[in-house]
DOLUMSE-107788 format. One line per field, with one value per residue (C-alpha): x, y, z. Coordinates in steps of 0.5 Angstrom, whole numbers. Layout:
N
c1 X; ...;
c2 Y; ...;
c3 Z; ...;
END
This chain:
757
c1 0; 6; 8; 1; -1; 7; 4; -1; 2; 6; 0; -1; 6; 6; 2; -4; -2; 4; -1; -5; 1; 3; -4; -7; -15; -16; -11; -11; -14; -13; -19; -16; -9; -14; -18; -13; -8; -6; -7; -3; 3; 2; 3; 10; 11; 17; 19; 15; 18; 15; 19; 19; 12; 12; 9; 2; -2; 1; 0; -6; -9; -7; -11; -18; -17; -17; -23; -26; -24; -27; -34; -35; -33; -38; -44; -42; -43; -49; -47; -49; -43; -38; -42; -41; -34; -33; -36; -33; -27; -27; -30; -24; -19; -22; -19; -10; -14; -11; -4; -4; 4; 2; -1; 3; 9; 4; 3; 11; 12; 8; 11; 17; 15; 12; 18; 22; 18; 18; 26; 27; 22; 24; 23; 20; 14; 14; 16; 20; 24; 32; 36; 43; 48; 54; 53; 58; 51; 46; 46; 52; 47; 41; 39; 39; 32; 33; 39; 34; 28; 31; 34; 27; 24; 30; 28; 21; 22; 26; 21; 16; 19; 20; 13; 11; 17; 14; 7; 9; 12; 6; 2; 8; 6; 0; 1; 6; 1; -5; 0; 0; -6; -7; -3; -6; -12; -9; -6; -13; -18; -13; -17; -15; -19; -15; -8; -10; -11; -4; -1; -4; -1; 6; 6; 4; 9; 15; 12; 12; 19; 21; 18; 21; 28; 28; 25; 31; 35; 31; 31; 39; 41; 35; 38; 45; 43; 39; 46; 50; 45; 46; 53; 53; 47; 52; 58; 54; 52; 60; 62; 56; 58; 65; 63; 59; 65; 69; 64; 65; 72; 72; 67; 72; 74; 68; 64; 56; 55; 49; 50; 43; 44; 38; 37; 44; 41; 34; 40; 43; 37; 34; 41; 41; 34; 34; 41; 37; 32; 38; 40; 35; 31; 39; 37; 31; 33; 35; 42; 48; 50; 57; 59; 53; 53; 60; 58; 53; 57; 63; 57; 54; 60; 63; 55; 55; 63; 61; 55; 59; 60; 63; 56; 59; 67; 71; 76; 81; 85; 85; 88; 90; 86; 81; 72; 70; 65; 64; 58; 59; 53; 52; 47; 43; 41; 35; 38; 42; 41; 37; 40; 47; 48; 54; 59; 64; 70; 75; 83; 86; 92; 98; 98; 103; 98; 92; 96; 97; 89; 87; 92; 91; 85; 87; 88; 94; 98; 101; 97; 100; 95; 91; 83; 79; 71; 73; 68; 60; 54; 50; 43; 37; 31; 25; 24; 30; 30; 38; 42; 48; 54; 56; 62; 61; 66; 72; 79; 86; 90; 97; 100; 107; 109; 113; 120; 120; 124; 128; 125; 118; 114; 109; 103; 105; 103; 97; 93; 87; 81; 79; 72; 71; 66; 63; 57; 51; 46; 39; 39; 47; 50; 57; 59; 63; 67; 66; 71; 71; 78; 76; 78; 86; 86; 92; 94; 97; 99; 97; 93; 98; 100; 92; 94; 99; 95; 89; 94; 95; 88; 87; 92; 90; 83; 84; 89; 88; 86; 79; 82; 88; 93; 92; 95; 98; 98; 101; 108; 106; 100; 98; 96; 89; 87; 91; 87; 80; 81; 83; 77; 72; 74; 74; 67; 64; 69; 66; 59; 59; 56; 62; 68; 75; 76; 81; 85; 84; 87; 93; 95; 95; 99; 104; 104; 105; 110; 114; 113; 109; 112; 110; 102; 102; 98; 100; 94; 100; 105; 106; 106; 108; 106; 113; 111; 104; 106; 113; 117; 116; 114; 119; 122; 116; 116; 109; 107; 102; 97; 98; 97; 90; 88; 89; 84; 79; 78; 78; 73; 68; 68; 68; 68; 63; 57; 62; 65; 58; 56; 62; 65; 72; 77; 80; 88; 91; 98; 101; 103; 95; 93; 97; 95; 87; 87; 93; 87; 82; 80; 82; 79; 78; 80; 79; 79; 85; 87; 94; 99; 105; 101; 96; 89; 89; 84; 88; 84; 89; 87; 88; 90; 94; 102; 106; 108; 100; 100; 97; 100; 97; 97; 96; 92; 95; 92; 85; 86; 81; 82; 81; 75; 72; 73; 70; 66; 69; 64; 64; 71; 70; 65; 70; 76; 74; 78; 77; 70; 69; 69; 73; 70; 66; 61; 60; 62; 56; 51; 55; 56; 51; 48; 54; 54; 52; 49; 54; 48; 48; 45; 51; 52; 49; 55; 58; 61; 62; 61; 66; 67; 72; 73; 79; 84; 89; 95; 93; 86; 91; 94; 99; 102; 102; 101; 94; 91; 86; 84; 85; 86; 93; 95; 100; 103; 107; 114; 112; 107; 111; 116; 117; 118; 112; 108; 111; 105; 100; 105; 109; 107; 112; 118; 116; 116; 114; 107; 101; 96; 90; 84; 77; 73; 65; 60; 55; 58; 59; 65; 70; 68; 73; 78; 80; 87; 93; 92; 96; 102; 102; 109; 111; 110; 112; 119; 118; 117; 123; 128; 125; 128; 135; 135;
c2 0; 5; 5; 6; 12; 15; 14; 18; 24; 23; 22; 30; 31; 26; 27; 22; 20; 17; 14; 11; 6; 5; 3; -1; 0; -6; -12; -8; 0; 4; 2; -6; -2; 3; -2; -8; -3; -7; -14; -13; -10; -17; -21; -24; -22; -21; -28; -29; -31; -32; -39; -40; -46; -48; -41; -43; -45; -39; -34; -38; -38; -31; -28; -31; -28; -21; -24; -26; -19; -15; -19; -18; -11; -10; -13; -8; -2; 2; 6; 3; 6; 3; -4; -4; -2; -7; -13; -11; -10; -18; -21; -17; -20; -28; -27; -28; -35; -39; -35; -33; -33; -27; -25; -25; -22; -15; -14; -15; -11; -5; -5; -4; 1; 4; 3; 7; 14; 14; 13; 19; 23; 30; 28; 35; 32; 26; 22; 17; 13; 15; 10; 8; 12; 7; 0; -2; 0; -5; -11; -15; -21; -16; -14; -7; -7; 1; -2; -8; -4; 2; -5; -9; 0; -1; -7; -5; 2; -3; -8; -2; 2; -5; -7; 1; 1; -6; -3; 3; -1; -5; 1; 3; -4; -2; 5; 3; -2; 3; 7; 3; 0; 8; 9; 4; 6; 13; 9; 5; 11; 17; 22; 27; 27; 21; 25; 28; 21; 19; 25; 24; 17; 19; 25; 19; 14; 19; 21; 14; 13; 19; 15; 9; 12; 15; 9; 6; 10; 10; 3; 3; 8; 5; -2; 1; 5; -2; -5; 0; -1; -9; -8; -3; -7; -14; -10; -8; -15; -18; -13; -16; -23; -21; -18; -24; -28; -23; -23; -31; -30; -25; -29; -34; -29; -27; -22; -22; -26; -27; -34; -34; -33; -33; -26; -26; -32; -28; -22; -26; -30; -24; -21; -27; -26; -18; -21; -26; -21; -16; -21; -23; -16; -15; -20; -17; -12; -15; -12; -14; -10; -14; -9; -10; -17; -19; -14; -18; -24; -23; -20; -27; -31; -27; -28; -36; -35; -31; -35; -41; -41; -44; -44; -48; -47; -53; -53; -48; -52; -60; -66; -72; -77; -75; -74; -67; -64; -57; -55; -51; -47; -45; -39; -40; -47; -46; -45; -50; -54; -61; -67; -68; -68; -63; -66; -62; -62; -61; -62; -58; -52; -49; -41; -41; -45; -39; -34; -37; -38; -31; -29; -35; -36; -43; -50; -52; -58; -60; -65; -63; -67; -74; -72; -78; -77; -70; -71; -69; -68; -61; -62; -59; -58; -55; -53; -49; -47; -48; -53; -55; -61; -63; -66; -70; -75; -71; -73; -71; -77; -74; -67; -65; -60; -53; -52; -48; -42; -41; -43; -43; -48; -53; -50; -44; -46; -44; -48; -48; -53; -51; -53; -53; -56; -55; -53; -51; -45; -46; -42; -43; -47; -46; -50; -45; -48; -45; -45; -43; -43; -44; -39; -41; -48; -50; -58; -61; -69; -68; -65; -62; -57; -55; -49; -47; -48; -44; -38; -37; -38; -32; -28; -28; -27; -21; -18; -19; -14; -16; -16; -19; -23; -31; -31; -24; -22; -16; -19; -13; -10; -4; -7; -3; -7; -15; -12; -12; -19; -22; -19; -21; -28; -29; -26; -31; -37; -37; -35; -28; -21; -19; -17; -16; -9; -4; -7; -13; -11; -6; -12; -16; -11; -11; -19; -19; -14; -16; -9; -11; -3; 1; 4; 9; 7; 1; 4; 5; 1; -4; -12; -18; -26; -27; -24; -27; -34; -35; -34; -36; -31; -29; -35; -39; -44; -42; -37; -31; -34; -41; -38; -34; -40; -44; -39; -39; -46; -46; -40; -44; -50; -49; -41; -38; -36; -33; -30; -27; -25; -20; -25; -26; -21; -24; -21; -17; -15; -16; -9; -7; -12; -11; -3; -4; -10; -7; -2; -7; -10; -18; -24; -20; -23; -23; -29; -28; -32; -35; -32; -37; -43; -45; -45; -44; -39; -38; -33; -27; -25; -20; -24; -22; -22; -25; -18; -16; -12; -15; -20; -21; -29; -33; -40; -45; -45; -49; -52; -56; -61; -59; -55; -62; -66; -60; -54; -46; -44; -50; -49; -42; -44; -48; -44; -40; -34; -31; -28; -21; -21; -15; -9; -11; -16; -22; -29; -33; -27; -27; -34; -38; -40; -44; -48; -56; -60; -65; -68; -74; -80; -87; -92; -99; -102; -103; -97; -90; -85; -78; -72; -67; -60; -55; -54; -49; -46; -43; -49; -54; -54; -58; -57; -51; -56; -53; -59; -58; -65; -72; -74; -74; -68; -68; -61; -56; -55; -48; -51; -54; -49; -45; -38; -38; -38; -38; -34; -40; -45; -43; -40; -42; -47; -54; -60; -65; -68; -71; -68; -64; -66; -66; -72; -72; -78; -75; -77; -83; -79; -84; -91; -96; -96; -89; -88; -84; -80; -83; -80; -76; -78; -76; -69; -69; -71; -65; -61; -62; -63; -57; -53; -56; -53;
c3 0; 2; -6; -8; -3; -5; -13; -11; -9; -16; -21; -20; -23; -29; -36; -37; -43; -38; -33; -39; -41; -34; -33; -41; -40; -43; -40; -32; -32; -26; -22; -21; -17; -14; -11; -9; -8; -1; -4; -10; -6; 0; -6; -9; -17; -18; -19; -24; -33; -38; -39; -32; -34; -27; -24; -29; -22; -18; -23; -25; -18; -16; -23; -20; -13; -16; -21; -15; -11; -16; -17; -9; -9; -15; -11; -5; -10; -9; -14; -20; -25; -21; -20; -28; -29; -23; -27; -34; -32; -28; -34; -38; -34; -36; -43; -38; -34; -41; -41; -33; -33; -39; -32; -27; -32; -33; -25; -24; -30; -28; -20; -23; -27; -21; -18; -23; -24; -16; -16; -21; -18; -13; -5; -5; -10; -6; -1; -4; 0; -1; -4; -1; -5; -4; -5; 1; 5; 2; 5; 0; -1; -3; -10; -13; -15; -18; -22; -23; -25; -30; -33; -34; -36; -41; -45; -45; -49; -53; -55; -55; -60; -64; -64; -67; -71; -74; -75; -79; -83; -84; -85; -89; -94; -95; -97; -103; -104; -105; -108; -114; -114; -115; -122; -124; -125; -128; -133; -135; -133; -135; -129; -126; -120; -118; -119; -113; -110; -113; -109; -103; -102; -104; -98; -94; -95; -94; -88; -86; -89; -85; -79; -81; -81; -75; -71; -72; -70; -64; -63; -65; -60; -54; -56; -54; -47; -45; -46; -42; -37; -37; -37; -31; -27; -28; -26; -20; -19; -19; -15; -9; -11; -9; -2; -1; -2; 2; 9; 7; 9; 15; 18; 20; 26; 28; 24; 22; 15; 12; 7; 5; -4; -6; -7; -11; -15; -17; -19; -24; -27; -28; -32; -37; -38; -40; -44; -48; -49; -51; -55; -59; -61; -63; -68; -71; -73; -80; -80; -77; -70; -68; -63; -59; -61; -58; -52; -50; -52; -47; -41; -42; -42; -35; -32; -33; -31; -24; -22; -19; -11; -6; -1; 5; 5; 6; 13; 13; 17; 14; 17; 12; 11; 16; 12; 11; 7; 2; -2; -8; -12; -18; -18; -25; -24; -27; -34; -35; -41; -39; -42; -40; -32; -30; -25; -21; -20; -15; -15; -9; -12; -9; -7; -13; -17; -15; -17; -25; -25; -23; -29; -34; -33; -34; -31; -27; -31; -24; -20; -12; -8; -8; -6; -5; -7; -11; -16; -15; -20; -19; -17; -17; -11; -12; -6; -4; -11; -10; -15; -12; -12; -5; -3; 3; 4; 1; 3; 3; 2; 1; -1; -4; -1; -4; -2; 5; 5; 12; 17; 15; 17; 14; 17; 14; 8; 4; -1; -4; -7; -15; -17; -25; -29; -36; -37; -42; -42; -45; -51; -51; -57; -54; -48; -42; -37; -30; -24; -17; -11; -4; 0; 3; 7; 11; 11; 17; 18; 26; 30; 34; 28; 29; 33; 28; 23; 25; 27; 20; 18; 23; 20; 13; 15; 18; 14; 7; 3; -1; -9; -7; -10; -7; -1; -1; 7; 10; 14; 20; 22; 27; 34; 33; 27; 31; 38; 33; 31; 38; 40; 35; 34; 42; 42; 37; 40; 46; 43; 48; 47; 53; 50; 52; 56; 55; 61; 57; 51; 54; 58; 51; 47; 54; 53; 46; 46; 52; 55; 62; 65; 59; 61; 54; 48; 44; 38; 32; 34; 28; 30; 26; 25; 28; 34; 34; 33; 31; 37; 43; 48; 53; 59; 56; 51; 47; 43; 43; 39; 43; 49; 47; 44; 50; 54; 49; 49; 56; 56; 51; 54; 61; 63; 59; 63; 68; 63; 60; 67; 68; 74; 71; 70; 65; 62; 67; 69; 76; 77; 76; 80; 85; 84; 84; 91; 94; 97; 98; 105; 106; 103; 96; 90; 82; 77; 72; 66; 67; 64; 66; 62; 56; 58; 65; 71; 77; 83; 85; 92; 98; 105; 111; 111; 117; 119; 120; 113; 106; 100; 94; 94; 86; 87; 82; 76; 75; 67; 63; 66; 74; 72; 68; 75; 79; 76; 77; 82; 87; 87; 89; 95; 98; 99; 105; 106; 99; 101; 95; 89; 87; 88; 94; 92; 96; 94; 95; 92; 85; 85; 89; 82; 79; 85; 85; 90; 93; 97; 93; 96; 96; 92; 92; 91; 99; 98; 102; 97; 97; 95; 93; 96; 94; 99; 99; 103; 109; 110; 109; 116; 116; 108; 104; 98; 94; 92; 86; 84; 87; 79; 78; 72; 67; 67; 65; 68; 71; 75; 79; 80; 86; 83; 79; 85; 91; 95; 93; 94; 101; 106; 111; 110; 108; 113; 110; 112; 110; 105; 107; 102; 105; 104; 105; 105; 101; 93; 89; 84; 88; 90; 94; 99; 100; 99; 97; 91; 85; 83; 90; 92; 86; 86; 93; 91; 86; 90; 95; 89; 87; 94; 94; 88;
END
């Protein structure tokens, strides 16, 4: 109803001759759109062509419920005109119930219209609802329906001026006949009266040859703007697959991406058409135009050549002889020619290989890697309108890797998978090849070299430029643009709307450039893949990017709601935690990420030194594995000296939720049931040790190292004793005798080495 309502305002503005054409009186007059103006525009038209047959039950069904509104609307009407014109006017519109795709075809063609003449008028004339001016703006998977819309306007002036051109020339025809038939009877009668007649028709025909003439050059020069509007509307329509491919690509670190390509498909069936159309009214014109008919050639070509892409990516990160699985799409399905099933290939290439194809256009002659399963044939549903070829069992089985410069690793190596196929348009004679890469992948041999492998992944998703040359990826960037990606890639990891706070961030920048003293802005400074993974971070034997992994799988797998809650601090400095609990009365503490080991949350807290003053003590991180064999907030619940959460909220208050019920009833097997419960330092008694588990863990030579936490690990000087854990009969999780944890001398005897050195 709003396009109805704004052409309203319109009408006063345009010639009646305009609104006449816009509106035929005798296929759908005025009064159908001004009666049905809210129906009409509720109803889906713009997917209706003529070619499209299946559409006949839809459009068909469509055609009598406007009859139908009509006839009822007539019967309403106490006016007696208006009863009439109604039901003449429905009886009328019986003669499209053998043509309804005719139909529906019209209606579409007039809303377009409508759309055209609103989208040139003034804003001060009527409230038109402004186009964006960019199309970076536009949702990337959106058409532009003004581009669309002058487009189909063009063809029709094209196919209107053919059809009166066609007419002059009959009308044409038959003056010269008459003209003839004229001098015929002068020769035979010898009248005088008839030379006025003979004159008459010779006037005629040289008004109709002049028309003639100068309808061609209109039709010429119509052909040629319907062109150049086709070329510009298909250019547009590239430059959106492009930015769907590109939002493809950045979604890997996190950002929005809308993977629905139906709008798109839409887009480019509705292009091949108007270029068929262009096509052939180039045809009829009866001399040959090469220019506009190569144009339309090479449009034609690289339309079919750009609507093949990858729907669903295939991993970016693959293990040999491991299953995965890629879609690929080819977005004018519909026109393929039936016969023939069309397969599609897939073969994987190297960076080298991507970059020959982007220039040549031409397939690689090298074969670098064996790929099971890599044929699939493209397939049609009817219900999703979509024709895809889906690779479900694919497989790398073996690779030939390029020769690595320096100290580059394997995992630094970019390859990609090629999908080709050839395949034939209906109303084509010629066959094209059609080829899409995905986008860069890396393959690995075992799954420790994930972490490395999707460092790189991460890298060359967030800095590559949009048109690059495949794989080309920047060596440095300015720590802003890395600290952006961290930040959204942690965010759709853990699957939070909580993201990391500029404390967080600092303290990153302070990690990465090892300057854990320095408070300026790091913003500019300009940071490099070495030092996001290549080199180890200093007095550790793991790189950035493994250690901020490591805190993101253990924040996605057991810490997010803590996360999401704002419970956990999260990446902070020594020096500033120091500073924010230095101030804060005793038992308040914080939950920080570790910054000695991959994937650990330790609790720093304030507790009272022995000469009456206050120490920051740090708890032995809690890993994965301490947080699977008991959760975060019972572990908080059961050390009892740390009591708030920093600033000043009380534990049982923010984590009481998190806690589970240990009342367990005992099991039926004979057995007295247990429980675990965390003791540390000071709650032990008679030993310092924290234990945080009974299952023994295998850990990181830092954990056991006195320097690294010396406040959470010794309190006073070490005698040894027995082991303080805290054993209830209330919990199956242990069965059988009670007796000492596994391992446990083990660490003892750590421990003490660890002293005399």
């Amino acid at each position: 109803m709003a396009q109805w309502a704004q052409m309203n305002q319109l009408f006063r503005y345009l010639p009646t001759q305009t609104v006449t054409d816009l509106y035929p009186p005798t296929t759908f007059p005025i009064e159908v759109r001004y009666f049905l103006a809210e129906w009409i525009e509720e109803q889906r038209w713009e997917d209706f062509e003529l070619e499209k047959l299946e559409q006949e039950v839809q459009a068909k069904d469509l055609l009598e419920k406007i009859i139908s509104i009509l006839q009822s609307l007539a019967h309403q009407k106490p006016n007696v005109v208006e009863k009439m014109r109604l039901m003449h006017i429905s009886r009328n519109m019986t003669m499209f119930q053998q043509q309804p795709l005719q139909f529906g075809v019209l209606v579409r063609d007039i809303l377009r219209k409508e759309r055209v003449l609103l989208s040139k008028a003034s804003p001060q004339l009527v409230n038109v609802p402004q186009f964006p001016q960019s199309p970076s703006s536009e949702p990337v998977s959106a058409p532009n329906m003004r581009d669309v819309d002058h487009l189909v306007l063009k063809v029709l002036e094209v196919q209107d001026c053919r059809q009166k051109m066609h007419q002059f020339q009959e009308d044409l025809n038959l003056e010269r006949q008459n003209f003839e038939f004229s001098q015929g009877s002068i020769q035979q009668n010898g009248l005088d009266q008839q030379n006025t007649e003979l004159q008459k028709h010779q006037n005629k025909i040289q008004q109709l040859e002049y028309s003639v003439k100068t309808m061609a050059k209109n039709r010429f020069q119509l052909l040629q703007g319907a062109v150049d509007c086709l070329d510009q509307c298909q250019s547009h329509l590239i430059s959106r697959l492009k930015a769907w491919r590109w939002e493809q690509h950045q979604s890997t670190i996190g950002h929005a991406f809308e993977d629905n390509l139906g709008p798109l498909q839409t887009w480019c069936e509705q292009l091949i058409g108007v270029n068929g159309k262009l096509r052939q009214e180039v045809m009829l014109v009866g001399e040959p135009i090469p220019e506009l008919h190569e144009r339309l050639g090479q449009l034609l070509q690289a339309l079919i050549q750009s609507s093949l892409m990858v729907d669903k990516q295939p991993p970016q990160v693959i293990k040999t002889q491991s299953k995965f699985s890629t879609t690929v799409r080819y977005l004018l399905g519909e026109k393929v020619a039936p016969g023939k099933p069309v397969v599609v290939k897939a073969q994987i290439i190297t960076e080298n290989q991507a970059k020959s194809l982007g220039q040549l256009g031409s397939m690689p002659s090298e074969n670098v890697g064996e790929l099971i399963n890599n044929t699939a044939i493209l397939e049609h549903n009817t219900t999703s309108k979509s024709t895809c070829a889906t690779f479900r069992n694919m497989s790398i089985k073996k690779i030939k890797r390029a020769d690595r410069k320096g100290s580059e690793s394997v995992t630094e190596e970019k390859f990609a998978l090629l999908f080709s196929s050839e395949i034939t348009i209906t109303g084509c004679d010629t066959p094209y090849r059609i080829q899409m890469i995905s986008l860069p992948v890396v393959v690995i041999v075992h799954g420790s070299q994930d972490s490395n492998a999707l460092a790189t992944i991460i890298w060359d998703c967030a800095f590559s430029e949009p048109d690059r040359i495949p794989f080309i990826v920047p060596e440095r960037v300015p720590w802003k643009l890395m600290c952006m990606t961290l930040n959204c890639k942690f965010m759709a990891e853990v699957q939070t709307q909580h993201c990391l706070d500029q404390y967080n961030q600092h303290f990153l920048a302070q990690k990465i450039f090892d300057k854990p003293d320095i408070s300026e802005d790091f913003s500019n400074m300009m940071v490099t893949w070495a030092q996001f993974n290549k080199e180890v971070l200093p007095g550790r034997p793991f790189t950035f990017w493994q250690w901020f992994e490591g805190v993101m799988e253990l924040t996605k797998k057991h810490l997010k709601t803590y996360w999401s809650d704002g419970l956990i601090f999260g990446f902070i400095g020594k020096q500033h935690l120091h500073l924010i609990l230095k101030e804060r009365p005793n038992g308040t503490f914080l939950l920080r990420f570790s910054d000695s080991e991959i994937g650990g949350i330790t609790i720093a807290y304030v507790a009272a030194s022995e000469n009456g003053g206050q120490k920051i003590q740090n708890i032995q991180p809690f890993t994965k594995r301490d947080l699977e064999i008991r959760c975060l907030g019972d572990r908080i619940r059961d050390i009892e000296h740390i009591t708030s959460l920093y600033p000043d909220y009380l534990k049982h208050d923010v984590f009481r939720k998190y806690y589970t019920d240990d009342s367990l009833p005992s099991p039926n097997r004979g057995y007295i049931g247990v429980t675990l419960q965390t003791k540390v330092g000071v709650e032990a008694g008679s030993a310092s040790l924290n234990v945080s588990s009974m299952t023994p863990r295998s850990e990181t030579p830092q954990d056991h190292n006195p320097s690294v936490y010396p406040q959470q690990q010794f309190q006073q000087p070490f005698t040894p004793g027995p082991v303080s854990v805290e054993f209830n009969n209330t919990s199956p999780l242990f069965t059988g005798d009670v007796g000492q944890p596994q391992n446990m001398d083990m660490e003892i005897e750590d421990i003490l080495k660890s002293l005399e050195d």
